[in-house]
N, C-alpha and C positions, 0 to 999 in steps of 0.2 A: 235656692237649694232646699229641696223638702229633709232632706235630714237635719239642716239646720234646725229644725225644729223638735227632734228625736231625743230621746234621753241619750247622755252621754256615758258610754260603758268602757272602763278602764279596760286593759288586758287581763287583770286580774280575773274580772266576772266574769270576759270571754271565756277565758277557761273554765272557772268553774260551769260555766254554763254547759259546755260541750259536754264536764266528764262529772254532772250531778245526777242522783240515783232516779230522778223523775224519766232516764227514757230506757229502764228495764220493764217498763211494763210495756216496751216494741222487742224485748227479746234481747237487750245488748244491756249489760253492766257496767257499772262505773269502771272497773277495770277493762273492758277492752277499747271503752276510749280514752282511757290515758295511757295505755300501751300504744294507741294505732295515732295519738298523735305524736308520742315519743319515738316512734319508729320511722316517721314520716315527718320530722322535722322541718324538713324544709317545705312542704306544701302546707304544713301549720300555717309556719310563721307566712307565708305569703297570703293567706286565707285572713289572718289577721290582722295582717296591713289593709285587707282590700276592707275587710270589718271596718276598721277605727276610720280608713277612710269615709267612708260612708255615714259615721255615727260620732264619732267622736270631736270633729272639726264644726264648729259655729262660725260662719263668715255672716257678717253683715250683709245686706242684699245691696246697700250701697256698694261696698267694697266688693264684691261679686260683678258689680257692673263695670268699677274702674277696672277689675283687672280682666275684664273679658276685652272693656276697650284699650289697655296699653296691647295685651296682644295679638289682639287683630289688627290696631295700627305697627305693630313691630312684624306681624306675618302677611296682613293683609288675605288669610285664611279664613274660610265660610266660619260663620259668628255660629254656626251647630257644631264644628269640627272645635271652634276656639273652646267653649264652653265645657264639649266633651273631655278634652285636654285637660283643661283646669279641675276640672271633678275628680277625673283619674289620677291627676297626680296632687289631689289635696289641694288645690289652689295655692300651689306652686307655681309662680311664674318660671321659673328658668327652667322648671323640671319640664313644664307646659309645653315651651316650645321646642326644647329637645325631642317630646313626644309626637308633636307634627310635623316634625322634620321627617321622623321615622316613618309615620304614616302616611306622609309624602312622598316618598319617593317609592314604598307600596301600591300606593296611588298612580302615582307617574307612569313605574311599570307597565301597571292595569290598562292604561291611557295611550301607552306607546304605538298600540295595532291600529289605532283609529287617523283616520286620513287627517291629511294637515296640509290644507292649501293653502291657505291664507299666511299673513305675514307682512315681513318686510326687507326688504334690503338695506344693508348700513355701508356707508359709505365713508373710508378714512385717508387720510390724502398727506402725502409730506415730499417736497422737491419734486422729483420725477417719479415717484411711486405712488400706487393706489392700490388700494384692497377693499374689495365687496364684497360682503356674504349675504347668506337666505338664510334668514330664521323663520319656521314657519310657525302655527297653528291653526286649529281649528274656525274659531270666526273674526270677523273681523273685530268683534268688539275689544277681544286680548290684546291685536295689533293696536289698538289704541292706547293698551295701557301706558302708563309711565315706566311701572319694573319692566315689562318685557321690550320697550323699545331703551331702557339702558341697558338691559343687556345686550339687544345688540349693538349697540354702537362701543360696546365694553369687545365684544367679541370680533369687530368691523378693527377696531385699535390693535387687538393682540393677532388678527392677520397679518397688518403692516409692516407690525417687528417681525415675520418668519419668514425663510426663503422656503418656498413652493420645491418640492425634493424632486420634480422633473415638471419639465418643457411642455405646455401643451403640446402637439401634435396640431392641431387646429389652425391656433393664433400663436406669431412669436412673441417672445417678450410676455406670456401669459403662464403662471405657473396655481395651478387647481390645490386649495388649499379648504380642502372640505373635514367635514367633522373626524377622518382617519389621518388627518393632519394636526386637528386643533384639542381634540378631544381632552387626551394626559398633559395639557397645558394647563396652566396655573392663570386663574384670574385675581385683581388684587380690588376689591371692589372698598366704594367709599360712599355708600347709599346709605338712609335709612332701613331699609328694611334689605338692603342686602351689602353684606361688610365681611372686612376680612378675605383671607385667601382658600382660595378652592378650587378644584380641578374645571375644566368646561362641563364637563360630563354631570359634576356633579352640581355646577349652577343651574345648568338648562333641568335637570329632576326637581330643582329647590323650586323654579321659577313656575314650571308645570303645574306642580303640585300647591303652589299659589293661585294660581289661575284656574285650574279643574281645567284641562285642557291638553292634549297634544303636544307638545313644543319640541320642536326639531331643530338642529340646525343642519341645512341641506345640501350648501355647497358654498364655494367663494372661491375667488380670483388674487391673486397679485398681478399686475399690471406693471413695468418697468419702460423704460424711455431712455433713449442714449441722454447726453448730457446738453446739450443745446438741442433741447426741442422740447414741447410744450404737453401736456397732458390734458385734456378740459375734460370737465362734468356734468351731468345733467341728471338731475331725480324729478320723473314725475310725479304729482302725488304725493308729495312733502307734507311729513303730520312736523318738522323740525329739522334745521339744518343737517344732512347726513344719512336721512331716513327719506323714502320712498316706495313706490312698489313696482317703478321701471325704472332702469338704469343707463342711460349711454354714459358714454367711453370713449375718447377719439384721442387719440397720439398723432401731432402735428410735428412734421420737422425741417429743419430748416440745412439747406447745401451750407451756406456760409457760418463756421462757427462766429462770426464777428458781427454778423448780423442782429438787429432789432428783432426783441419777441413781443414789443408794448401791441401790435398790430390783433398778434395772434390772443393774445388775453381777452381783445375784442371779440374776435370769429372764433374763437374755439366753443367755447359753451353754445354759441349758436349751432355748432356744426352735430355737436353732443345731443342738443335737444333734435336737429332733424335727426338722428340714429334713433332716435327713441320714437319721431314721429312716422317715420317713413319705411321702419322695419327692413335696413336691407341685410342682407345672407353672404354678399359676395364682396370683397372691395373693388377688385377689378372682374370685366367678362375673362380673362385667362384661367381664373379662378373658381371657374362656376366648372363645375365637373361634369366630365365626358357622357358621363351617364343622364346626367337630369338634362342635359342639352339636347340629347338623342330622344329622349323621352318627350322634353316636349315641344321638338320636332316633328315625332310622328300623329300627336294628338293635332298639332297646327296643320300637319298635311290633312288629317281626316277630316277638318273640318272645312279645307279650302276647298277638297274634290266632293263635297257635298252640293257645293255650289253651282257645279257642272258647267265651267266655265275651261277656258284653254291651259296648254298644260303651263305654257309660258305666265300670263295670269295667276295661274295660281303658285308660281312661284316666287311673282310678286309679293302675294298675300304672306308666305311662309314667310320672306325676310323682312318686309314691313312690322307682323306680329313678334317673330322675332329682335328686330330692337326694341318693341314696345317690352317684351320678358327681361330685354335685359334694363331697360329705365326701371322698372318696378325691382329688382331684386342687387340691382349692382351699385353700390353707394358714389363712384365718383359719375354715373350716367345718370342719376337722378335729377329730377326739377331740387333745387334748394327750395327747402319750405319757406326761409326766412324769404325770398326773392324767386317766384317758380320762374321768371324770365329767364334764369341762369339755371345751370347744371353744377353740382358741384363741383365736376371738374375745372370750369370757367370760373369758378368763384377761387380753386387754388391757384390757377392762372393771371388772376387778377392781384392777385395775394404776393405775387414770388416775384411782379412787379412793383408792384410795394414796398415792399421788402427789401429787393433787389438782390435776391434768393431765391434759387428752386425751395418751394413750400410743398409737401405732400404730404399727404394719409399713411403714417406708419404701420398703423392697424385700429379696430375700433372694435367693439365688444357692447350687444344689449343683452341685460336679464331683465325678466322680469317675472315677479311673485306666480307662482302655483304652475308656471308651462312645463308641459312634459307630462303632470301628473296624471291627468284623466285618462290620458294615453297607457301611463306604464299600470296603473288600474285595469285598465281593458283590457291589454296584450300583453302584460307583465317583460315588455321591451326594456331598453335601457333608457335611461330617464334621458332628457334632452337636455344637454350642461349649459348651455349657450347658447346665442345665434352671434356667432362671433367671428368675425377672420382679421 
């Protein structure tokens, strides 16, 4: 600190310094500055703090160092903002961090317009319920953090306590529990560098402005499942249990409440990770809508009558191409990744034998980090929640 090294001036000489007869030779007398500081009180006295600040404190350069490093390891805050901090408020620590908290969430603000693909999804689970959300940011390197992936998984937990205030439309048993759900919720955190209770709103600006970065939280699920039937999970891309940046979701259920689920605790996470590999939109073809069928019907007719073959022929081709559209987007027509021999639906066929139980696909649900964004960037459309049914 270079003034450590400054003469030290009491308040006393401040003053007399401002209102001694050496600055009438610029035209102003000892009285009009002890009139204009007495009249103006209170910018004195704050001009005077910033003074002593400045000149009156001698810290060691040792002790200048430990306490840059206690509060960079308590904020984890750029070691120029830490230092900044410490200077303004005298090398004060507690004043310090109060100070970049303030200038954080300034910061945050500032921070808020810029895109934020990146991230993670957390993932929290109890009985028959699940809840996911997207927290996003800017690069991947934040997503690596440790503060920013307990936040999410701090924020994954206080989904799972809420009920979702309406039904998706989409998916049943799915209720949309995004940041106009979670926001004025209370987090009760027990980290180092982040403790104590504070609203969402204002962890994800604390956590931001820790990181110099974006941080969003974008949207989340609750997931519910009758009472005899099985929920399974799958994260790909796991930096720690809970965390991810694609999500499946598969609700298995069982005809017989008296029935065995030790079977399904085997095949479900299987079936979890083919949702995540295999990307389907539909669970059944009843469910693929009237429109996109019609649609690509007629691009499959344009491309059979290219061929100039007979009409009958080419409407071979149309239905041939047609169940391959529907293998590729309907989750119970698909090859099983785990066994492409089988189709899923053979594989719950196989299961409900087993079991000695109809076993079916209640519904299934993939996210996964940053989809939709580049799109509602482009067209300013509605962001994509899901590929879920």
């Amino acid at each position: 600190m270079a003034s450590s090294r400054g003469a030290k001036f009491s308040s006393e000489i401040f003053y007399k310094t401002l209102s001694c007869g050496r600055y009438s030779e610029h035209g102003y007398s000892r009285g009009f500055y002890t009139a204009e500081i007495r009249r103006s009180a209170d910018d004195s006295q704050c001009a005077l703090k910033v003074f002593l600040r400045k000149f009156s404190v001698e810290v060691p350069a040792s002790e200048q160092m430990s306490l840059i490093k206690q509060l960079r390891e308590r904020t984890s805050a750029p070691i120029k903002d830490v230092k900044s901090s410490l200077i303004h408020c005298n090398w004060d620590i507690e004043a310090a961090q109060k100070d970049l908290r303030k200038r954080g969430v300034v910061l945050a603000s500032k921070k808020s317009s810029r895109t934020a693909a990146e991230g993670l999804l957390a993932l929290a689970q109890k009985e028959n319920k699940v809840a996911v959300i997207e927290l996003n940011c800017e690069t991947d390197f934040v997503a690596r953090n440790e503060i920013f992936q307990y936040l999410a998984l701090s924020l994954a937990k206080l989904a799972l306590g809420t009920e979702g205030s309406f039904q998706s439309q989409q998916v049943p048993n799915h209720f949309p529990v995004g940041p106009e759900h979670l926001e004025k919720f209370k987090l009760s955190f027990d980290h180092p560098k982040l403790h104590g209770e504070t609203t969402v709103q204002s962890a994800i600006a604390d956590v931001a402005a820790m990181m110099g970065e974006n941080v969003r939280l974008r949207r989340g699920f609750t997931i519910s499942a009758p009472s005899h039937s099985l929920i399974s999970t799958y994260l790909h891309t796991s930096p720690q249990p809970g965390l991810g940046r694609i999500a499946g979701i598969v609700s298995l259920e069982v005809g017989d409440g008296n029935a065995s689920l030790d079977v399904l605790h085997r095949v479900g996470p299987e079936l979890a990770m083919h949702v995540v590999a295999a990307k389907p939109l539909f669970l059944t073809r009843e469910l693929v809508p009237s429109e996109a069928m019609e649609s690509e019907r007629e691009v499959l007719k344009s491309q059979a009558e290219s061929t100039g073959k007979s009409q009958m022929a080419i409407d071979k081709i149309i239905e041939g191409r047609l169940r391959k559209f529907y293998e590729e987007v309907v989750l119970l027509e698909q090859k099983f990744v785990v066994n492409d021999t089988i189709s899923v639906q053979t594989l719950l066929n196989n299961l409900s034998k087993e079991v000695g139980s109809p076993v079916s696909i209640g519904s299934f649900l993939r996210m996964e980090v940053g989809e939709g964004i580049q799109r509602l960037e482009a067209s300013s459309a509605s962001e994509v929640v899901a590929q879920a049914v």
